[in-house]
N, C-alpha and C positions, 0 to 999 in steps of 0.2 A: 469372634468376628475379627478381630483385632489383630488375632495370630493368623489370619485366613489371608485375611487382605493381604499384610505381609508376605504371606509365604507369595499371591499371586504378583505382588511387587518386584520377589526375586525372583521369579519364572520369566518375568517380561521383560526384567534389564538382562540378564542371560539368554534371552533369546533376541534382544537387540546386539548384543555384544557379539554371536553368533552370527548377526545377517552383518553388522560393520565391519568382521572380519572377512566374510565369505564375498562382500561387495570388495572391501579392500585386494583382495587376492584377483578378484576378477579383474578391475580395471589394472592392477600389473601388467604392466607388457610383458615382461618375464615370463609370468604364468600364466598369459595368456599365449604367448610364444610358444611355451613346454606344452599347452593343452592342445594347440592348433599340428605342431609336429609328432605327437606322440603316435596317431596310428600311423604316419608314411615311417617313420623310426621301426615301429612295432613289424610292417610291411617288409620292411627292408632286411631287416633280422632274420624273421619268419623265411621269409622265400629267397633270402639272394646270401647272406652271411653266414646263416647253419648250413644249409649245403654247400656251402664252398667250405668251410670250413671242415664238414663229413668228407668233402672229397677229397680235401687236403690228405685228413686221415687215412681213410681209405687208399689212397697213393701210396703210403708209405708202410702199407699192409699188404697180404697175400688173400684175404677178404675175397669170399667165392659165395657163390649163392649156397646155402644148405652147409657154409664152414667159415667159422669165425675168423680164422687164419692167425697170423704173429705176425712180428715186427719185420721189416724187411729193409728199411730204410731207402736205397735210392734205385734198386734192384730194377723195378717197374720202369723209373726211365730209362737206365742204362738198356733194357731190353726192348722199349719204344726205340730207342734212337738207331739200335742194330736191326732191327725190324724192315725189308724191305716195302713192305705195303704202305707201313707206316710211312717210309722217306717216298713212296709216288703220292701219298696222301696228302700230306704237307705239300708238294710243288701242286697239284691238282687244285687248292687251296687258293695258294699264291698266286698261281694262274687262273681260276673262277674269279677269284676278289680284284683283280687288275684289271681284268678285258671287263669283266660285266661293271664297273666301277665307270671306266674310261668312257662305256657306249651310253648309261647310262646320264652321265654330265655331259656330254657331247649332246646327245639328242632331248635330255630333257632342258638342256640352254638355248636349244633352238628350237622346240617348242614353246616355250617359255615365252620367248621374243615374238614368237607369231603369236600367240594370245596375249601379249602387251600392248596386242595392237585396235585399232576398233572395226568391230564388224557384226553382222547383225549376229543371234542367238548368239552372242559371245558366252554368255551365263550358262546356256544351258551344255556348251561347248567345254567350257570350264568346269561342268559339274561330271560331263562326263569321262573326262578324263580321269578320274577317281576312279574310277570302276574295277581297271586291273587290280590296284592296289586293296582294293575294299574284299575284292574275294578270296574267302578263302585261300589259302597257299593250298590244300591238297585237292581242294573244288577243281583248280584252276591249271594244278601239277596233273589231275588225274586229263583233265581237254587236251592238255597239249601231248602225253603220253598217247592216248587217241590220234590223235593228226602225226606222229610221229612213228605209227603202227607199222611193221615191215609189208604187213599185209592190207589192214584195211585204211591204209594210212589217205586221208586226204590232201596233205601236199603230192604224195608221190602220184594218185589218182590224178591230179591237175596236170602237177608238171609232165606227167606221160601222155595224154589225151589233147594237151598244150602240143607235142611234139616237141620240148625241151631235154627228155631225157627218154632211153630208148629201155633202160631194167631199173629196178625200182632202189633207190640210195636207200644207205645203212643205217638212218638216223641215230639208231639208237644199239644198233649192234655192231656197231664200229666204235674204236675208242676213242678216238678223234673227234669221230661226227657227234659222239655222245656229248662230250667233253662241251661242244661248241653250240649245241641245243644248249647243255643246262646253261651257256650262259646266256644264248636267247631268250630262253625263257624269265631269267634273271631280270635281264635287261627290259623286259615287256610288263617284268611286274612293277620291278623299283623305278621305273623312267616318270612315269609320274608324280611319284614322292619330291626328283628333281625339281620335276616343272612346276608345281605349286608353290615349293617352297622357293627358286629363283624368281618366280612371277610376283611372290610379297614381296622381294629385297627389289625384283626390277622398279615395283613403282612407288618406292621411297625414293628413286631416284628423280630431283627436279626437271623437268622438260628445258627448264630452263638453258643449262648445261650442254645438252645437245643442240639446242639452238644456237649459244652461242659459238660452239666448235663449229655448226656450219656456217656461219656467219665467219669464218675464220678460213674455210674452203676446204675443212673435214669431210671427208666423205662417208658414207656407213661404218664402213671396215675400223676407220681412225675413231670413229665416233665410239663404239663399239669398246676397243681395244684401250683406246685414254681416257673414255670416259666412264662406262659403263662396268666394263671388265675393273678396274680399282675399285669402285664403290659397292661391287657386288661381292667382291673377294671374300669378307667375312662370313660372309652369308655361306656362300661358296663354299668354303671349307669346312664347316658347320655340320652342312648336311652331308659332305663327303665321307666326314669322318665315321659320321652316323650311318653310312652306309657301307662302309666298311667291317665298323663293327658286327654290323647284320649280315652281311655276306660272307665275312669269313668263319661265323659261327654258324652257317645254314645249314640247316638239315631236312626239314619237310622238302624241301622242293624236291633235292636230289635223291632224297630215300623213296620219293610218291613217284618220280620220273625213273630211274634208274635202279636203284637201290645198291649203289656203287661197283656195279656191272656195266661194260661186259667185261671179265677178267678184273676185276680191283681197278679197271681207270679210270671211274670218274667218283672213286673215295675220295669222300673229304674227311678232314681230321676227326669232325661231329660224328657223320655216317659210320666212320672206321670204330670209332670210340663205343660208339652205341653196337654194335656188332660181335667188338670184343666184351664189353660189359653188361651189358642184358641178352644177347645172341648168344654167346658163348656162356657165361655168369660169371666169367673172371670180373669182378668186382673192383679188386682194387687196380688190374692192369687196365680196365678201362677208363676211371678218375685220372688215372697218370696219362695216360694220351689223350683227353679231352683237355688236362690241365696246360700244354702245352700251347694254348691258345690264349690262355694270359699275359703271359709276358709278351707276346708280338701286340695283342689290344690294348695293353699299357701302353705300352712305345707309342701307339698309333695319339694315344689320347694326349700321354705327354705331350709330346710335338708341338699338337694343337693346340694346346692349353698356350706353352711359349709364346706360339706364334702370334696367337690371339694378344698375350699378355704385353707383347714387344712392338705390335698393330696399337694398341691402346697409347703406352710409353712416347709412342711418334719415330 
């Protein structure tokens, strides 16, 4: 009996010793820190650090679908950069990501301001503005490819029957016209992402502010411009950058509308990349021109970070 008790004595200071360590470890903020980050860590590894890190490799290989390949070292860019499709890809890029960027904050800060404002169903006005943004990109790539149809197109049915145009525009078989759809379409998807996210920073702004610049004999324009534009600025550039990054790495829209036709003009770096490297199976030449999009979305981020950092400092 004596030996029994005992033994259950030590069973139950070892399994107190067990829960005061295991409470001890919990209330750590350390390790509760380590428990709370480990899957967005594990996340981040998983889907965004090994394959960048595969493509890295892959870059610097000859890596083909169905052959392991060798070592080849800078080969792939050097033969990116002498690439002509590649060099319209790149400016096609540069030029998607500036015009759809520009129309976008232009028109989603002047959305913005008309729904800052009060009027009746404003809520339900507000909700639906989401909509573009909510669908699908290929849902919404394959509507506008429809209305964009040489043939059964309904812009070009309107504007003929309108008496606006007398033979049917190229939307989509001209390179130009291509070029200037994908960034309408762009621009009709991302303009709400603007406007929701100016419309939170507009109404951190105190009314106060604007009252008293007109009380001072500001008019909208001033009001707008000294007042409004400074305090929205971080915001502002925020989502710009964010929108940049997604723009210049796009590829649903343009592969679902175009599919970097007609003639290679309206490739973008992504579309060209995916074309060479699953299209083709050149493996590692397509990692090398996909990879070329890094260093420009650093840059972009860097800046911001400064910016932001130098906005803080005063």
């Amino acid at each position: 009996m004596g030996r029994g008790r005992a033994r259950q004595d030590l069973h139950l200071r070892a399994e107190q010793v067990r829960v005061s360590r295991l409470t001890r470890l919990l209330e750590s903020e350390k390790a509760l820190a380590a428990a709370l980050l480990a899957p967005g860590v594990a996340i981040l590894v998983i889907f965004i650090a090994y394959p960048f890190v595969m493509a890295l490799w892959y870059s610097l290989t000859s890596i083909r679908v169905g052959d392991p390949g060798h070592f080849v070292g800078l080969d792939n860019f050097t033969k990116a950069l002498n690439d002509l499709i590649f060099q319209q890809a790149f400016k096609n890029t540069v030029f998607y990501t500036f015009w759809a960027t520009i129309f976008k904050l232009a028109l989603g800060m002047w959305l913005a301001l008309l729904l800052n404002r009060s009027f009746r169903f404003k809520r339900i006005v507000r909700a639906s503005m989401l909509l573009p943004f909510i669908i699908p990109t290929v849902l919404s790539a394959f509507a506008w490819r429809w209305m964009f149809d040489p043939t059964f197109s309904v812009m070009n049915w309107a504007l003929y029957h309108g008496g606006i145009i007398t033979d049917r525009l190229p939307f989509l078989s001209s390179g130009d016209w291509a070029m200037w759809c994908a960034v309408l379409v762009n621009t009709w998807r991302g303009m709400p992402f603007f406007a929701i996210t100016l419309l939170a920073g507009l109404q951190t702004i105190s009314p106060d502010l604007h009252e008293a610049a007109a009380l001072d004999g500001a008019n909208a324009w001033h009001r707008f411009w000294n007042v409004t534009w400074p305090l929205l600025l971080p915001v502002t550039l925020v989502v710009v950058v964010f929108s940049v990054i997604q723009t210049f790495s796009d590829f649903q829209l343009i592969y679902v509308l175009t599919g970097g036709g007609p003639a290679n003009s309206t490739h973008l770096i992504a579309t060209y990349a995916y074309q060479i490297g699953v299209g083709s199976g050149l493996l590692g030449e397509g990692a090398a021109l996909s990879l070329f999009m890094f260093p420009v979305l650093f840059a972009v981020v860097w800046v911001q970070l400064r910016y932001l950092k130098r906005m803080e400092n005063g």
